[in-house]
MMTF fields as JSON, N, C-alpha, C and O atoms, coordinates in Angstrom:
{
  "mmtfVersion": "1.0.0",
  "mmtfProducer": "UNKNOWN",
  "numBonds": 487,
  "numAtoms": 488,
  "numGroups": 122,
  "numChains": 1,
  "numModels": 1,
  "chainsPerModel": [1],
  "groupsPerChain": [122],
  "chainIdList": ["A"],
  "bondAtomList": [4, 2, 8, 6, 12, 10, 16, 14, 20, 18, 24, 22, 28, 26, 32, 30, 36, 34, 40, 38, 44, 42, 48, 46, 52, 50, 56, 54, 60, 58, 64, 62, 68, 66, 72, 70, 76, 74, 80, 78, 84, 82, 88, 86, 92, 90, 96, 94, 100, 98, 104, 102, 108, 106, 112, 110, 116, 114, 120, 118, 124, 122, 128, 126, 132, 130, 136, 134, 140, 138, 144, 142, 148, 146, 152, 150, 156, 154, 160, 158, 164, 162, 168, 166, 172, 170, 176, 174, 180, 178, 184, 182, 188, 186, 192, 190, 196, 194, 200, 198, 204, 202, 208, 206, 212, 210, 216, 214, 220, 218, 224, 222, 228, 226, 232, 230, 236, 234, 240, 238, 244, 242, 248, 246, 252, 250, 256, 254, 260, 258, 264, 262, 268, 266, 272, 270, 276, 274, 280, 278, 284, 282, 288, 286, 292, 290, 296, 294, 300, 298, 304, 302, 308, 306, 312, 310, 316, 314, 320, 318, 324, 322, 328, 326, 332, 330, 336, 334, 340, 338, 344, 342, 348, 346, 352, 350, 356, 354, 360, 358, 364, 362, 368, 366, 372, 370, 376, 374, 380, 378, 384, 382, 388, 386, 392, 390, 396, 394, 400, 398, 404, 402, 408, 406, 412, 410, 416, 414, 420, 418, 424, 422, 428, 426, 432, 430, 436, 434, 440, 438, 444, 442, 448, 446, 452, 450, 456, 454, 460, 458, 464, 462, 468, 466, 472, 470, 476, 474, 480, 478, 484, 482],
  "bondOrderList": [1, 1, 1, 1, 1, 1, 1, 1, 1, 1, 1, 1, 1, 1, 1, 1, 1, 1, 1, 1, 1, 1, 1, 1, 1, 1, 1, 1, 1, 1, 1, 1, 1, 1, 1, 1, 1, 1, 1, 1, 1, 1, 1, 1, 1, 1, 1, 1, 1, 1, 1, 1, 1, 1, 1, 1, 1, 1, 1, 1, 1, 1, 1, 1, 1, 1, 1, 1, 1, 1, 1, 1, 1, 1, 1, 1, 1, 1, 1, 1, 1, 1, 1, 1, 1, 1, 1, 1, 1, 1, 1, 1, 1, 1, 1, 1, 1, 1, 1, 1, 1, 1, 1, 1, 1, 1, 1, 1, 1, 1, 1, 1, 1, 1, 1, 1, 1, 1, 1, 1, 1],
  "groupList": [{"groupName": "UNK", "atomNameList": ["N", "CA", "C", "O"], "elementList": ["N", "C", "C", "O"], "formalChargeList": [0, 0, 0, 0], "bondAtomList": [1, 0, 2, 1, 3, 2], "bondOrderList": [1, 1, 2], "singleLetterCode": "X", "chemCompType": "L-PEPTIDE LINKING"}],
  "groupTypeList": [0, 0, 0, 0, 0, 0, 0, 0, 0, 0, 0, 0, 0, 0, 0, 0, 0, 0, 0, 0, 0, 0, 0, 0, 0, 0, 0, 0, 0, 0, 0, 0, 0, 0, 0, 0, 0, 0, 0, 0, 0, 0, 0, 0, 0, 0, 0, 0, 0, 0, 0, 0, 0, 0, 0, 0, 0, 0, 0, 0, 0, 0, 0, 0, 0, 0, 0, 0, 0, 0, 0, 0, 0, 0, 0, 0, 0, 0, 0, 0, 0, 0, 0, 0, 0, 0, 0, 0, 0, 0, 0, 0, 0, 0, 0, 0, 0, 0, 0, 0, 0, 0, 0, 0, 0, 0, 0, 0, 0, 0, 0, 0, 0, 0, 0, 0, 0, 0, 0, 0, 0, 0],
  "groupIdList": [1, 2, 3, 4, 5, 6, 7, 8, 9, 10, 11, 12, 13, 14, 15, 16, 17, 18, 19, 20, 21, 22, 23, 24, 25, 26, 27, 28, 29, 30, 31, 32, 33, 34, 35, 36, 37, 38, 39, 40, 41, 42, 43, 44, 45, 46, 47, 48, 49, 50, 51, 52, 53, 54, 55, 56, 57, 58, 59, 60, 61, 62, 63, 64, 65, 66, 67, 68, 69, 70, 71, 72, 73, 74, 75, 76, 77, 78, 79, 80, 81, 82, 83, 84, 85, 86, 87, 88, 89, 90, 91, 92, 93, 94, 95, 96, 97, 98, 99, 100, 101, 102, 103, 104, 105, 106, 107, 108, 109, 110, 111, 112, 113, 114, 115, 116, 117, 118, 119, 120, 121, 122],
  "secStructList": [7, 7, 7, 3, 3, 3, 6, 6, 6, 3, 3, 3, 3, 3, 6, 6, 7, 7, 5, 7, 7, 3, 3, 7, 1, 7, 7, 1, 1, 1, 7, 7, 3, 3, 3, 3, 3, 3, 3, 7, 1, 1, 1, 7, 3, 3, 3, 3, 3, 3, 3, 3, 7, 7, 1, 7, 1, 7, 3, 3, 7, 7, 5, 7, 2, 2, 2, 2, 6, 6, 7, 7, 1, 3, 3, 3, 3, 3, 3, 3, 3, 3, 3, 7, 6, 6, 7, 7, 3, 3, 3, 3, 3, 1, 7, 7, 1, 7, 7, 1, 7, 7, 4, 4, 4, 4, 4, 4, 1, 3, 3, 3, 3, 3, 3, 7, 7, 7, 7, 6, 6, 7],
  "xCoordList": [0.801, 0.0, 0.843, 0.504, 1.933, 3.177, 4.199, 4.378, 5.155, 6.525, 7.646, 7.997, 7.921, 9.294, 10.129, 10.592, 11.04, 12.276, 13.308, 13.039, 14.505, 15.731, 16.959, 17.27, 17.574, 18.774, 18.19, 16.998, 19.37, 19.389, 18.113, 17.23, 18.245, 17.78, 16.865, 16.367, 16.899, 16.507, 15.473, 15.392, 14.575, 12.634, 12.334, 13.33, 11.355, 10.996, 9.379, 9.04, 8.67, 7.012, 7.259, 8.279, 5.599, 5.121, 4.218, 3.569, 4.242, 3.23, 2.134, 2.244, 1.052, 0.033, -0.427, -1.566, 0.667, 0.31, 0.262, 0.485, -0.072, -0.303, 0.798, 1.16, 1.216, 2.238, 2.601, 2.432, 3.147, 3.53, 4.796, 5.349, 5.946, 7.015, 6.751, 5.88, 7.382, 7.365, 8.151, 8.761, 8.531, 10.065, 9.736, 9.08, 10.239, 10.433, 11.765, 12.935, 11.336, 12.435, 12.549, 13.579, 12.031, 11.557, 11.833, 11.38, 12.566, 12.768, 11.743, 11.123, 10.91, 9.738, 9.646, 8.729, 10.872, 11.342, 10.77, 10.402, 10.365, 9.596, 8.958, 8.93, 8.042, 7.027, 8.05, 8.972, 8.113, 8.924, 8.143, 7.111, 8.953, 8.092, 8.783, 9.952, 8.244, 8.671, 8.586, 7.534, 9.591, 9.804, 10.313, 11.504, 9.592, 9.769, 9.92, 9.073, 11.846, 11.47, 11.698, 12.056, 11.445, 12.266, 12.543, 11.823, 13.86, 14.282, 14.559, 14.467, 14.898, 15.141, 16.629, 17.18, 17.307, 18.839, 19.295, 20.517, 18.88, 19.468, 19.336, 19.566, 18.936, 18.493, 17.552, 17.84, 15.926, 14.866, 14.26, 14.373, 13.706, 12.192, 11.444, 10.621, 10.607, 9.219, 8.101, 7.012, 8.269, 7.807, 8.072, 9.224, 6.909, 7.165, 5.993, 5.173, 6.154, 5.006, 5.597, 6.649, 4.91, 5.326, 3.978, 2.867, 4.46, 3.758, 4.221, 5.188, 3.69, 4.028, 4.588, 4.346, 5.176, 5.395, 3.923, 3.171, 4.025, 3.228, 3.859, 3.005, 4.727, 5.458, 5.322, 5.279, 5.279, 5.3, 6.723, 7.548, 7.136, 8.425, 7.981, 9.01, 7.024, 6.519, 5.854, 4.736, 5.953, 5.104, 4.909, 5.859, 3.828, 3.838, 3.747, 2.849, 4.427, 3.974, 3.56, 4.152, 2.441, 1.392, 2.074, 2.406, 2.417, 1.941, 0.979, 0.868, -0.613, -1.032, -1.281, -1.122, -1.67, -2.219, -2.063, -1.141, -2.781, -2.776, -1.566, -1.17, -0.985, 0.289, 1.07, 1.952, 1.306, 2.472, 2.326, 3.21, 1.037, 0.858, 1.449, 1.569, 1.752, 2.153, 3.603, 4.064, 4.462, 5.724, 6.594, 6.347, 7.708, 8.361, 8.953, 9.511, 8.697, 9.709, 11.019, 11.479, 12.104, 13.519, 13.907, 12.962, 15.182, 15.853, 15.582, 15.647, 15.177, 15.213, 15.745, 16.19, 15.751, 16.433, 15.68, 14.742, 15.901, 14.894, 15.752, 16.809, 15.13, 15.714, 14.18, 13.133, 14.991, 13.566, 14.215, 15.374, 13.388, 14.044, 13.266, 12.486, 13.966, 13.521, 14.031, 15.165, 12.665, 13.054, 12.158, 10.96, 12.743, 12.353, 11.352, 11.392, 10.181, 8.974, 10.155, 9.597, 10.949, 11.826, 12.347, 12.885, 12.11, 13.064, 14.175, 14.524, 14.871, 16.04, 16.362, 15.911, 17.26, 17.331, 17.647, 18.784, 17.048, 17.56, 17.897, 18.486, 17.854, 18.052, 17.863, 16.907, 18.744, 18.54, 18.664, 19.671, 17.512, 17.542, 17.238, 16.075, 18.221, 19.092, 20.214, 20.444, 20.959, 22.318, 23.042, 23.456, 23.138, 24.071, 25.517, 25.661, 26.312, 27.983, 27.67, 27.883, 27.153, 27.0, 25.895, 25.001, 25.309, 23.999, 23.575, 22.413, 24.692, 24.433, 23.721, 23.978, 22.772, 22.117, 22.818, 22.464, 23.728, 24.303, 24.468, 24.596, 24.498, 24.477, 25.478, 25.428, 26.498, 27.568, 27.554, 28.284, 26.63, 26.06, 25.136, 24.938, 24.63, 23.69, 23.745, 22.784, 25.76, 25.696, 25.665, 25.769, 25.517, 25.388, 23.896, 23.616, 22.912, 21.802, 21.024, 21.63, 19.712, 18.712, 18.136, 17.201, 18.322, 17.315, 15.802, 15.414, 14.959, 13.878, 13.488, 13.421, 13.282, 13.052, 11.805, 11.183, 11.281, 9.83, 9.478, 9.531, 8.806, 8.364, 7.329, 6.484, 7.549, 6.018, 4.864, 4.972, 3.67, 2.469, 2.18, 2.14, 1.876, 1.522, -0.354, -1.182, -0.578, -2.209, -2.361, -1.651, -3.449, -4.021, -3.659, -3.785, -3.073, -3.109, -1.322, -0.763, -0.624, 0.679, 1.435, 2.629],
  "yCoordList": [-1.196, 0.0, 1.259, 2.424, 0.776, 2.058, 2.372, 1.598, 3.419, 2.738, 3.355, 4.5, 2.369, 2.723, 2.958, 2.669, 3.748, 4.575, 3.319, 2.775, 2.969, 1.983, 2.7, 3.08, 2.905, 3.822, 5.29, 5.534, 6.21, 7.33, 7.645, 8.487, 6.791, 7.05, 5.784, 5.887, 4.709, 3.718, 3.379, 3.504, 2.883, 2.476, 1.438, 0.742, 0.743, -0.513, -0.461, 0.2, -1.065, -0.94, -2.69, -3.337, -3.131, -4.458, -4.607, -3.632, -5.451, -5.618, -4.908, -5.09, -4.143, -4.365, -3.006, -2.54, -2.525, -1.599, -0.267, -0.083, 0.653, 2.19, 2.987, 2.686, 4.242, 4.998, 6.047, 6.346, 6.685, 8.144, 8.342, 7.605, 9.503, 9.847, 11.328, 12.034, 11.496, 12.985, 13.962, 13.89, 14.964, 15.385, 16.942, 17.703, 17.31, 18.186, 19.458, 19.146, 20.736, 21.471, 21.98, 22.651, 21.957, 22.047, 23.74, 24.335, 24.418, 26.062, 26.416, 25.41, 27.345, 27.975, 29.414, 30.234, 29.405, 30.453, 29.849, 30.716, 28.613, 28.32, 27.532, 27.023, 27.289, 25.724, 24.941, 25.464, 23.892, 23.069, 21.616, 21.169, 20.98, 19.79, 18.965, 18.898, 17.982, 17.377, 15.401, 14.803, 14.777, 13.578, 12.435, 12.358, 11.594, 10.126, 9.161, 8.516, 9.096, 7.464, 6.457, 6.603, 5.005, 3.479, 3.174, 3.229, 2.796, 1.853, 0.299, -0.36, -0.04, -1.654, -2.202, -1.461, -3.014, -2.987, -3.029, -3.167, -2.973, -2.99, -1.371, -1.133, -0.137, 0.989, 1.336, 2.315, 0.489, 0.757, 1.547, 1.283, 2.405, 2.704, 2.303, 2.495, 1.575, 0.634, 1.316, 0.744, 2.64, 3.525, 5.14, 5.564, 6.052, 6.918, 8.081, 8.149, 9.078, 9.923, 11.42, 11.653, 12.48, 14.142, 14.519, 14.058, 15.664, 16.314, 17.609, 17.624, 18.948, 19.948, 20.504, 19.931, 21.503, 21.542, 22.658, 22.511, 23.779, 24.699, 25.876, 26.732, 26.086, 26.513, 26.595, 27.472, 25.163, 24.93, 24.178, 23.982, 23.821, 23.93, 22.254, 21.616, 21.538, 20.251, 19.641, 20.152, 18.577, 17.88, 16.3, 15.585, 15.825, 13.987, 13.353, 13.771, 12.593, 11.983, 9.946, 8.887, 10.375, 8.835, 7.988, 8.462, 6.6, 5.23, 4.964, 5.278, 4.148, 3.095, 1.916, 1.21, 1.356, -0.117, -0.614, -1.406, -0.285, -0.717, -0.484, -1.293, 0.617, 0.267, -0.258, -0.775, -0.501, -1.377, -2.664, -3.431, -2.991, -3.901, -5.254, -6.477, -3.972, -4.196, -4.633, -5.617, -3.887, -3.854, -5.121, -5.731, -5.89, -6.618, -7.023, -6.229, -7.951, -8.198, -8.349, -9.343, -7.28, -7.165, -6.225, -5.441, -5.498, -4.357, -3.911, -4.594, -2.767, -1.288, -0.421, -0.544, 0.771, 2.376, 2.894, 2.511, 4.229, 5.485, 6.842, 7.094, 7.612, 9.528, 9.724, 9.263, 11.001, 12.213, 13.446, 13.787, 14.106, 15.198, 16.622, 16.851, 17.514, 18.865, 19.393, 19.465, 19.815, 20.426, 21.583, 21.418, 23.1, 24.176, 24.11, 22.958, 24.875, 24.52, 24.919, 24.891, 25.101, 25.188, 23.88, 23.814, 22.664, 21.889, 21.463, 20.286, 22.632, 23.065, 21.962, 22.254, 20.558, 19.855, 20.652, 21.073, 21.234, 21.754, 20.603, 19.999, 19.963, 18.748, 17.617, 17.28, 16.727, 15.172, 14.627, 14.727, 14.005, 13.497, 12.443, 12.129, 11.363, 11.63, 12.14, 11.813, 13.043, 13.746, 12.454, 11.507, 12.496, 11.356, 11.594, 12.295, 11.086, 11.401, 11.195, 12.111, 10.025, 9.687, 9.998, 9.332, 10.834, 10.805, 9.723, 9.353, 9.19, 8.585, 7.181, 6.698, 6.888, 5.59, 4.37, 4.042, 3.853, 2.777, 2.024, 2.751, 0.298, -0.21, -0.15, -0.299, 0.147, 0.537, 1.831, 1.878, 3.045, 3.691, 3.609, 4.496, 2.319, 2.429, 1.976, 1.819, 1.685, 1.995, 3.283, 3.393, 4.283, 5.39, 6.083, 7.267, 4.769, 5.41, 5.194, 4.432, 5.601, 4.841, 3.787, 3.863, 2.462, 1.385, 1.87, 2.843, 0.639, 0.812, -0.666, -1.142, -1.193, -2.599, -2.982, -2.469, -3.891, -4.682, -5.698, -6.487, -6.232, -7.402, -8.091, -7.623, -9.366, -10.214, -9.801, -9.627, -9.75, -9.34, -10.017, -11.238, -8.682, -9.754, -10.197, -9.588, -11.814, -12.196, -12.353, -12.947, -11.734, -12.133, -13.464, -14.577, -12.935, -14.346, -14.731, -15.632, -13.564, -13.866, -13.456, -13.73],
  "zCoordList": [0.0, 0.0, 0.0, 0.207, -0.262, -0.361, -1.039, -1.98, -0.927, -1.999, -0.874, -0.588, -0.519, 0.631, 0.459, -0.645, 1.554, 1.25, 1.906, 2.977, 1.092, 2.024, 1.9, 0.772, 2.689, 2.659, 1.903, 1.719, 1.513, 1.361, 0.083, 0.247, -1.165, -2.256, -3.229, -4.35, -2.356, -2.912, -2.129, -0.907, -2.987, -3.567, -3.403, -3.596, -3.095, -3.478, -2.962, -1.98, -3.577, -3.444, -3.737, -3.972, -3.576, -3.951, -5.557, -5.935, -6.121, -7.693, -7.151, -5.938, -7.373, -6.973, -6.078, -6.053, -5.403, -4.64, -5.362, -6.558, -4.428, -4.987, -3.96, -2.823, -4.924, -3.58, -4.15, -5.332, -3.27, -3.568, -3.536, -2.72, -4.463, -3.919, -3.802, -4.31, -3.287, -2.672, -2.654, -1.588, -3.313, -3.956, -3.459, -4.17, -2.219, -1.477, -1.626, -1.845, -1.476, -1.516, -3.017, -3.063, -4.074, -5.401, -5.26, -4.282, -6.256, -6.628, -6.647, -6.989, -6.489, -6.651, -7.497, -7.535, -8.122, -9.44, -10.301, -11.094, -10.756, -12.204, -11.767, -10.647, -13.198, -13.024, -13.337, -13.962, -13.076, -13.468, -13.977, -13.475, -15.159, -15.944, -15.466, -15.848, -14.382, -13.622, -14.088, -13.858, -14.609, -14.897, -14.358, -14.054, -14.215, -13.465, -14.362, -14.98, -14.385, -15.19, -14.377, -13.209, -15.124, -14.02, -15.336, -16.333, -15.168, -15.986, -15.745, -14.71, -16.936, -16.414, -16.196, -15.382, -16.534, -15.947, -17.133, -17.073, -18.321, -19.73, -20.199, -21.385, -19.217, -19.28, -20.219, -20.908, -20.542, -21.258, -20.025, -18.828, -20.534, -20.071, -19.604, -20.5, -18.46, -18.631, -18.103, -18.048, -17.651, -16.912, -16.934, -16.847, -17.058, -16.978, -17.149, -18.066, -15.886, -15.289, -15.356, -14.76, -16.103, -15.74, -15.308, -15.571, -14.435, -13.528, -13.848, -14.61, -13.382, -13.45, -11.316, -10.254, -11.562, -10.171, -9.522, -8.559, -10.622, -10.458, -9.615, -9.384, -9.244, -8.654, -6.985, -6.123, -7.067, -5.704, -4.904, -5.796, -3.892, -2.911, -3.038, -3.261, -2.98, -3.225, -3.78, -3.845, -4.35, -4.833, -4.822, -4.504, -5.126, -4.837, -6.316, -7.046, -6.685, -8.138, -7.925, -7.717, -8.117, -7.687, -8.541, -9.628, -8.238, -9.046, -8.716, -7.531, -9.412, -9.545, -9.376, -10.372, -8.327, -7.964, -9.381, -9.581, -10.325, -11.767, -12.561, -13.4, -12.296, -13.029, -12.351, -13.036, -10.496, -10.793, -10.631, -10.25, -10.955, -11.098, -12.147, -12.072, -13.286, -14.896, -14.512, -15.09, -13.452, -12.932, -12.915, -11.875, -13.815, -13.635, -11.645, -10.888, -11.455, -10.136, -10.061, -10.624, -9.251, -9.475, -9.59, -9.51, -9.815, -9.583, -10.343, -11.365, -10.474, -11.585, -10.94, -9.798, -11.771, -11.349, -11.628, -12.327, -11.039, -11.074, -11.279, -10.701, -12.156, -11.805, -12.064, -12.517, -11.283, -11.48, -12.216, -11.981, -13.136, -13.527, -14.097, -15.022, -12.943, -13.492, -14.714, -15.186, -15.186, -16.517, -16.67, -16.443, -17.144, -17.468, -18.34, -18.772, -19.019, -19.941, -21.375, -22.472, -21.384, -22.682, -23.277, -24.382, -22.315, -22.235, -21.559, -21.47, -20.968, -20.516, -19.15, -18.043, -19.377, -17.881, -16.92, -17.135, -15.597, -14.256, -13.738, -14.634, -12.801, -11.986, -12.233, -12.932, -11.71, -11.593, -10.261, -9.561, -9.925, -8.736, -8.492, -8.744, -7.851, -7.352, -8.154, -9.318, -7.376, -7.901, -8.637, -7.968, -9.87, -10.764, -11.451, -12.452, -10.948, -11.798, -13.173, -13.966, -13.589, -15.01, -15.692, -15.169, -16.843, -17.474, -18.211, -18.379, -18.686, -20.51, -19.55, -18.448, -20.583, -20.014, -20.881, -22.014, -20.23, -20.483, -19.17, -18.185, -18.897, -18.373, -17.279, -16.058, -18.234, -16.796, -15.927, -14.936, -16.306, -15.77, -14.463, -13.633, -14.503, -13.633, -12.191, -11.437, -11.785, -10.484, -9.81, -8.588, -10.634, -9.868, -10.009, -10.195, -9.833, -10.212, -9.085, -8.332, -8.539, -7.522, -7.631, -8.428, -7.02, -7.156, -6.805, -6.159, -7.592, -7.08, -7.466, -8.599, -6.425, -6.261, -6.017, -5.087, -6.773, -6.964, -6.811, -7.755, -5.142, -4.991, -5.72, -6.483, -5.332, -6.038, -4.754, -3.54, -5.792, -5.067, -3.919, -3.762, -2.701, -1.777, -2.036, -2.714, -0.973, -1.063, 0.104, 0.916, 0.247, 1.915, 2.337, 1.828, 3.639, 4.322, 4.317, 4.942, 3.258, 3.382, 4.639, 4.757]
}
């Protein structure tokens, strides 16, 4: 029913559940076009949500009971990323040494780890 925080920057929710992240401390000088990807460990895409900030200091960007439902079980990564309405990348968060999405890139990225669904009674 959630998506939990483990150590500093790393995720993990269950198949099935719904949850929020919550990305606090946001500039309040622009709107900002705010992007959520997960990737997979071959750095595809399998996921991905924008939000606007509105020029607010916070904001929450929902998953879906239903979408993560869709969610492979196992390690993925995550960024989030501010971006100006020009396009223009402001931030990556988490803070990343490497951009380029290549596989060897992605120890410096955030896990976000995906259990098998829980069933009553587990």
């Amino acid at each position: 029913m959630a998506i939990y925080k483990k150590g500093y920057y790393d995720l993990y929710m269950y198949q099935g559940d719904s949850g929020n992240i919550t990305l606090k401390g946001i500039p309040t000088t622009a709107n900002f076009n705010i992007h959520l990807d997960i990737y997979d460990v071959n750095g595809n895409v399998f996921y991905h949500k924008e939000i606007m900030s509105e020029n607010r200091c916070h904001v929450s960007i929902g998953i879906s009971a239903t979408e993560s439902d869709a969610f492979e079980v196992g390690n993925h990564y995550y960024a989030v990323k501010l971006c100006l309405m020009d396009g223009t990348e402001e931030t990556v968060i988490p803070p990343l040494k490497n951009t380029s999405m290549t596989p060897s890139s992605f120890k410096n990225r955030a896990m976000f780890m995906v259990y098998p669904k829980q069933i009553e009674g587990d």
